[in-house]
C-alpha positions in Angstrom: 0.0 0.0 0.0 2.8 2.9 0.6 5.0 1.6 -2.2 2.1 2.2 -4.6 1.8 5.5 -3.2 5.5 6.5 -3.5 5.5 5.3 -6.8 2.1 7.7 -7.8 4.3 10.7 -5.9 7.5 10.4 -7.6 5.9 10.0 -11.0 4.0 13.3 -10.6 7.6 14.7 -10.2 9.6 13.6 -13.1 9.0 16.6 -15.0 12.1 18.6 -15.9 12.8 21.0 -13.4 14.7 23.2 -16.1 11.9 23.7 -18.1 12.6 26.7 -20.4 8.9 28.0 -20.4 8.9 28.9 -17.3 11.9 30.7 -17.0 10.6 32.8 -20.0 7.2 33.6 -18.2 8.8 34.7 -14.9 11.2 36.7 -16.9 8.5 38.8 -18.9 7.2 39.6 -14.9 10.2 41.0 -14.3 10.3 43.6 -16.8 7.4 45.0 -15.8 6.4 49.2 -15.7 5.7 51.3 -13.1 2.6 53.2 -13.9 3.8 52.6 -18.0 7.2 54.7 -17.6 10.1 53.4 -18.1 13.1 54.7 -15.7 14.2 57.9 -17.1 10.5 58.7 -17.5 10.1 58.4 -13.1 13.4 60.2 -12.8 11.7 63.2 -14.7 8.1 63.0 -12.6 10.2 62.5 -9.5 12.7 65.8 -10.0 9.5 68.2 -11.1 8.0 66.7 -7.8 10.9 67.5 -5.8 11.5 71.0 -7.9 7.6 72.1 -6.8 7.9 71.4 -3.7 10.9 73.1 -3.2 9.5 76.4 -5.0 6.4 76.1 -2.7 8.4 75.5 0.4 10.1 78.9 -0.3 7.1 80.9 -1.4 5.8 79.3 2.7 8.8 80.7 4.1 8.2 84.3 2.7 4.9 84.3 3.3 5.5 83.3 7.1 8.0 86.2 7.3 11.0 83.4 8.3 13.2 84.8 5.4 13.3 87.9 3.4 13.7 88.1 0.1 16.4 90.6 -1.4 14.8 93.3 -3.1 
């Protein structure tokens, strides 16, 4: 009774573990897009963001008096 049912285990097994199909669909994962840009694309988004909010941060710090601009 447990020989037959190492034998039906180990024969559900013998597939080749190399199997070139699923390398290729893990790989096709793995070039995957953040929100469709590729990574220059972010790096652009990403230095506007950090260019607003640095203009904004100023234009705050005028407006609350905490540094004067020279005119």
């Amino acid at each position: 009774m447990l020989d037959d049912l190492r034998n039906s285990a180990s024969s559900a097994f013998e597939e080749d573990p190399l199997n070139e199909r699923v390398y290729e669909s893990t790989e096709k994962s793995r070039k995957s897009k953040f929100l469709g840009m590729n990574a220059g694309q972010r790096f652009v988004i990403a230095l506007f963001v950090f260019l607003m909010i640095a203009i904004v941060g100023v234009f705050v710090l005028i407006v609350f008096q905490k540094i004067y601009p020279p005119i």
